[in-house]
N, C-alpha and C positions, 0 to 999 in steps of 0.2 A: 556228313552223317553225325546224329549226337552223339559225344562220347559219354564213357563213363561218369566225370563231373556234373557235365548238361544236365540229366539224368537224375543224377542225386539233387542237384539242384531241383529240378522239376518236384520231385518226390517229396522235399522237403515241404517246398511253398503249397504243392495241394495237401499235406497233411495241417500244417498250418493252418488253409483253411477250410476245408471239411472234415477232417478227423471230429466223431463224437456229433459230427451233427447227421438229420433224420434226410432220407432222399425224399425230395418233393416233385422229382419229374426228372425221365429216364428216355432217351431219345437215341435210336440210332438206327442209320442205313443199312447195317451190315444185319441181313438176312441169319447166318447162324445165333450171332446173341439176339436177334429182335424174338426166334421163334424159343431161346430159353428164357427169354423175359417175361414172356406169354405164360409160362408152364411155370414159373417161379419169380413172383414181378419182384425187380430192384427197387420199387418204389415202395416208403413205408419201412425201407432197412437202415439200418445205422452202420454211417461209414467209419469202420475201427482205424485203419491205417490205413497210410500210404508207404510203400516202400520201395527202393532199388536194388537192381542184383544186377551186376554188368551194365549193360545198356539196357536192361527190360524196369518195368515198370508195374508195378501190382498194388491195386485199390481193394484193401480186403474187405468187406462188409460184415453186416452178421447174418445168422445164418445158413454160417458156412461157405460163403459165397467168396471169391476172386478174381477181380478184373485181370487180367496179366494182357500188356503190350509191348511192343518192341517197334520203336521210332524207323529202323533203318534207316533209309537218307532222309529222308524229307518231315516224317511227321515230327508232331508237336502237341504237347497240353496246355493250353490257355487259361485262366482263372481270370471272371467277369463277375462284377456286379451284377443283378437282374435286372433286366433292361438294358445295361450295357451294349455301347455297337461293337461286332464282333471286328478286329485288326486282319481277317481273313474273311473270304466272302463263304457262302453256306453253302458250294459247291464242294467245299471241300471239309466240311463238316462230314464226322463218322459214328461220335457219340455226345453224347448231350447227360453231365451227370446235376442236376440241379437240388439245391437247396435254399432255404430260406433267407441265406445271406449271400449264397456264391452260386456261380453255374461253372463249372469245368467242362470245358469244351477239346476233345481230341478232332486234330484237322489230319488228312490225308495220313494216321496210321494205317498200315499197310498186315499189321499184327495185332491183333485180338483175340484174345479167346477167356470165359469165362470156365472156372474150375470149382473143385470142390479141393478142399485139402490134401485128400488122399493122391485128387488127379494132377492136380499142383507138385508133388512131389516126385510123380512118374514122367514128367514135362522133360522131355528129350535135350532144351536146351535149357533148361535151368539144374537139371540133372548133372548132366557131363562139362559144367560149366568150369574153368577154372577158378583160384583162390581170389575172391575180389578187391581190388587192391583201394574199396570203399567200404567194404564190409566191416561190421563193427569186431569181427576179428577178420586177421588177416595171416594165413597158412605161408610164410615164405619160404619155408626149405621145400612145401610142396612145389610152391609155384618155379623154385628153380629146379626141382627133380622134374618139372615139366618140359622145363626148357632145354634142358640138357639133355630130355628124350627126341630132342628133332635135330642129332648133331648136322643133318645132311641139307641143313636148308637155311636161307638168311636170316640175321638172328631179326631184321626191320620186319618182316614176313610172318615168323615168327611169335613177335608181340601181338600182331594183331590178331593170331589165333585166339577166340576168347574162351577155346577148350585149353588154352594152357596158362592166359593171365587175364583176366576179367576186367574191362574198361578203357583198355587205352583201344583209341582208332589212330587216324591219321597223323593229327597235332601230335597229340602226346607219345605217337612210336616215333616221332622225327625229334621233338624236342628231351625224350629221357635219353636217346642215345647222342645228345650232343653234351647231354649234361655227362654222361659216363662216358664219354670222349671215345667212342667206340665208333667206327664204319659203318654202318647201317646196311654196307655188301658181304661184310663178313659169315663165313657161315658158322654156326654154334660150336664145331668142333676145332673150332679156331681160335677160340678165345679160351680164358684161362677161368678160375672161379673167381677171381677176385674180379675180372671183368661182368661177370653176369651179373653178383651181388652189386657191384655199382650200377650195374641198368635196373635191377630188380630196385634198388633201394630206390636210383633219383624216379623212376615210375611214380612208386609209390608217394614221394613227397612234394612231386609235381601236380599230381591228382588229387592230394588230398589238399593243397594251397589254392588249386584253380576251385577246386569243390566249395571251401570260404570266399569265394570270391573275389581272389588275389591268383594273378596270371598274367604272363608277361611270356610275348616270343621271341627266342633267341634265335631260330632259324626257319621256322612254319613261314611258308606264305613270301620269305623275302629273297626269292631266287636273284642273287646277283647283286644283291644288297650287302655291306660290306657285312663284315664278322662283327659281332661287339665287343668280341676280345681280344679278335689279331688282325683283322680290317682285311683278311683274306676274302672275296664275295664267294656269296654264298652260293651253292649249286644244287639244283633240281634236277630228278629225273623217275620217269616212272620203273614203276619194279612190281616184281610179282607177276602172277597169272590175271591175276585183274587189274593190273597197271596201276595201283594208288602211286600219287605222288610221294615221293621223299625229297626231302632237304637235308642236306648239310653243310657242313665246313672242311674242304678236304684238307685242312692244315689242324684244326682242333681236333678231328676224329680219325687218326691215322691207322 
């Protein structure tokens, strides 16, 4: 699944390059936007921004128009020259935003939906969303009064709620809890505040070095591979009601 970074990265490069330019042809499968397209065509409008919140993704146009998507596992935003051959086949195309210089192409999004400002702002999960730890502000004594409100459950578990911290998935709940040397089984009411503010902080500065494009894993991905700091191997195991994987270090994270 894309995380938080992915995201803002994505957001970045298609504001890059469609921001300020006009839509020249508007394409997509998905029957709800095709039939608001009809009644109010995206084509002819000027894309103002691109932006990220969490893991969602919103192409705001003018008048008064917003793309809002959300990746879940699999999807992706492409940016193609025109004419360009697409690196995914057209099976799994869902929207087609084209302009004079670039086509942005969304493959198997599973989340779309077009809005208006007002309905933008009632959006259930950009609403109750937590403090985003990409956002151009970032709320931290909220985000740890959030955490602090689920003493009864694993702090790994936890992070990945994005009603309590906005962005991290997989990678980065396994990598900030090794950087704040914490268990990733412990439950919230177990740890002390100086432990939270270490997860909340390396979160935070893990997300925003991977988001520049600097990222390095210290436990993601290397079950059994030794530690890079105490050569203890690393261990895997899933957790939660939807079984994500965790990594750690049972010698660095005690």
């Amino acid at each position: 699944m894309p995380e938080g970074d992915s995201i803002y990265r994505a957001a970045q490069g298609l504001h890059r390059a469609l921001a300020g330019k006009t839509v020249t042809s508007f394409e997509t499968v998905l029957p709800k936007l095709a039939r608001i397209d009809e009644d109010a065509p995206v084509t002819g409008r000027t894309i103002e921004r691109v932006t990220s919140a969490g893991k969602n993704l919103i192409i705001e146009f003018s008048g008064d128009l917003h793309l809002h998507t959300h990746m879940k596992m699999n999807g992706s935003w492409h940016i193609y020259r025109p004419g360009e051959r697409w690196k995914r086949p057209r099976r799994d195309m869902r929207i087609v935003i084209g302009t004079d210089e670039f086509v942005a192409v969304a493959f198997t999004v599973p989340v779309a939906e077009f809005h208006t400002s007002r309905s933008l702002a009632r959006d259930n999960d950009l609403r109750r969303m937590g403090p985003d730890l990409l956002g151009a502000t970032f709320d931290r004594d909220e985000a740890l009064r959030r955490i602090r409100g689920r003493p009864d459950e694993e702090i790994a578990n936890v992070l990945l709620n994005q009603r309590v911290l906005a962005g991290i998935g997989n990678i980065w709940k396994s990598e900030s809890l090794f950087c704040a040397g914490v268990d990733p089984f412990h439950k919230v009411a177990d740890l002390d505040e100086g432990q939270l503010e270490r997860i909340v902080d390396c979160a935070y500065k893990l997300l925003r070095r991977s988001a520049s494009g600097r990222s390095e894993f210290s436990v993601y991905s290397r079950g059994g591979d030794p530690c890079r700091r105490c050569g203890t191997p690393i261990r895997y195991r899933k957790q939660g009601v939807d079984a994500r994987g965790t990594y750690w270090c049972p010698q660095c994270q005690t």
